[in-house]
N, C-alpha and C positions, 0 to 999 in steps of 0.2 A: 887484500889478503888472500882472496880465491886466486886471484891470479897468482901470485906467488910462491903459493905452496902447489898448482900446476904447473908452475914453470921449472921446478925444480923435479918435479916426477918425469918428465916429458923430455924429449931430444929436440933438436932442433927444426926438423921439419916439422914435428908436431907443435913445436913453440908458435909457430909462426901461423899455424893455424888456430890457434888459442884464442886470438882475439874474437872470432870469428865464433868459437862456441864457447865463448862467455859472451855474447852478445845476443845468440841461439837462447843459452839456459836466461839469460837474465827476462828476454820477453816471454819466453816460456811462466818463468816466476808472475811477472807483472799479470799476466795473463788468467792465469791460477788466483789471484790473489782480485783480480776485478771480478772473477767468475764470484770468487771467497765472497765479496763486500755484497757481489750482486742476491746473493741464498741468503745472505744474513740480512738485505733488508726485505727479501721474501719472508723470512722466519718472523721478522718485525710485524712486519703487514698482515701476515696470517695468527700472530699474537693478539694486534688489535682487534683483529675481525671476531677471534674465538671471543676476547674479553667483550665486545658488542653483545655478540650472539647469549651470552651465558647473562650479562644483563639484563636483555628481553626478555631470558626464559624466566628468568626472575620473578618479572615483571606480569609475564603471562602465568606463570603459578601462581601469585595473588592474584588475579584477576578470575583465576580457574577456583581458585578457594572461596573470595567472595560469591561466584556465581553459583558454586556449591554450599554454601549457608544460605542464599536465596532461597535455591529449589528446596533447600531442606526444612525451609521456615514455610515455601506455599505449600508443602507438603504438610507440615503440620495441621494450617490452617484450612486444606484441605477433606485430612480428618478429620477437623473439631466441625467443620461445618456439616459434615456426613454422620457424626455424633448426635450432632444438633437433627437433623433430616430426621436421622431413626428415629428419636424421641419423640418428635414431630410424628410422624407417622405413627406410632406406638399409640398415641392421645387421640389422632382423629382414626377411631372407627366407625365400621359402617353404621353402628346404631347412633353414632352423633350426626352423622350426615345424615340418618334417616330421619332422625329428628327436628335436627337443622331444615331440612325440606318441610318437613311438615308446620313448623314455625312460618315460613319465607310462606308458605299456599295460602296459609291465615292474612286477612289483611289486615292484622293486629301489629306484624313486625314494626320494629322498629325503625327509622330511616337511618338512623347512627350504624344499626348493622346492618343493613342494606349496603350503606357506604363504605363501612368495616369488609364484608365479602367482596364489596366492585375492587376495592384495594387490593386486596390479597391475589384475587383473580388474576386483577393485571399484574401482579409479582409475576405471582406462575407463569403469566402468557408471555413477561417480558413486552408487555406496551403500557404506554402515558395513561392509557384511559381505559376501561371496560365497561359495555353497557350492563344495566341489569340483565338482560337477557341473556349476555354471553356470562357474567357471572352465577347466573343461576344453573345454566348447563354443564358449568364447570363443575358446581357442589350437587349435581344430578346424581351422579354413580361416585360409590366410595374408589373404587378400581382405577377409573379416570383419571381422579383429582391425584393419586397416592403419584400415579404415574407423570400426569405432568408436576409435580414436585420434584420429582428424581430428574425429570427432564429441564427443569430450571436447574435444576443443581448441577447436572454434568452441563451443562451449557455455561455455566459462573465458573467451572474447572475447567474449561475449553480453554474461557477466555484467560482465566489466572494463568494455565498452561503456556496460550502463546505468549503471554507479554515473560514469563521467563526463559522461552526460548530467545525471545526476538532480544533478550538481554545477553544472552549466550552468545549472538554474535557480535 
């Protein structure tokens, strides 16, 4: 049909080169049209790739939201343990520990709290065992003891801390 409605526009030397540029336009077309198929299975492949990618992010926004109810729950638990700490401390004053000493110098104590203090002690120091002696220097000075409580305590939020970092990644 191209050809014939040129051949009709056209004279005769131009007819006779006609074949010549319908055979020009027609790979010119093919040409265009491979380029055409070649972008649209680029647009394909950059479809899937976008639908991959927005899956992941998905996927990593859950992962971002659970790891933010973690911290937000050690965090709780963090203050209720600092809660607890104050109160604790609030209870032991220096006249119970003065006391408390004065009880321990008498050789009247008891062994039960003898035991009772080597336990608590080794909380605070963070060891298996305490002898009486290191527990006794620990309930020596009110100041001491308040302090290494605080020092078990942010040592237990060290540790709480990293295991939710190390879950972050």
């Amino acid at each position: 049909m191209l050809y014939d409605i040129a051949r009709a526009l056209t004279t005769e030397v131009e007819q006779s080169q006609l074949p010549q540029l319908i055979e020009s336009l027609s790979q010119g077309i093919e040409t265009k049209r491979a380029k055409l198929q070649k972008l649209e299975d680029q647009k394909k492949n950059l479809e899937l790739e976008i639908s991959g990618l927005e899956t992941a992010e998905a996927v990593t926004q859950q992962k971002l939201k659970k790891r933010k109810g973690q911290v937000h729950d050690s965090e709780l638990e963090v203050k209720t343990l600092r809660d607890k700490l104050i109160e604790i401390q609030k209870r032991i004053t220096p006249e119970l520990i003065k006391n408390l000493n004065k009880l321990l110098d008498k050789n009247e104590a008891h062994q039960n709290l003898q035991m009772m203090i080597s336990a608590f002690s080794s909380l605070i120091n963070m060891k298996a065992t305490t002898t009486p002696a290191e527990a006794r220097a620990d309930f020596k000075n009110h100041s001491n003891l308040i302090e290494k409580m605080i020092n078990a305590m942010a040592t237990n939020f060290e540790v709480n801390n990293n295991v939710v970092e190390t879950e972050r990644d």
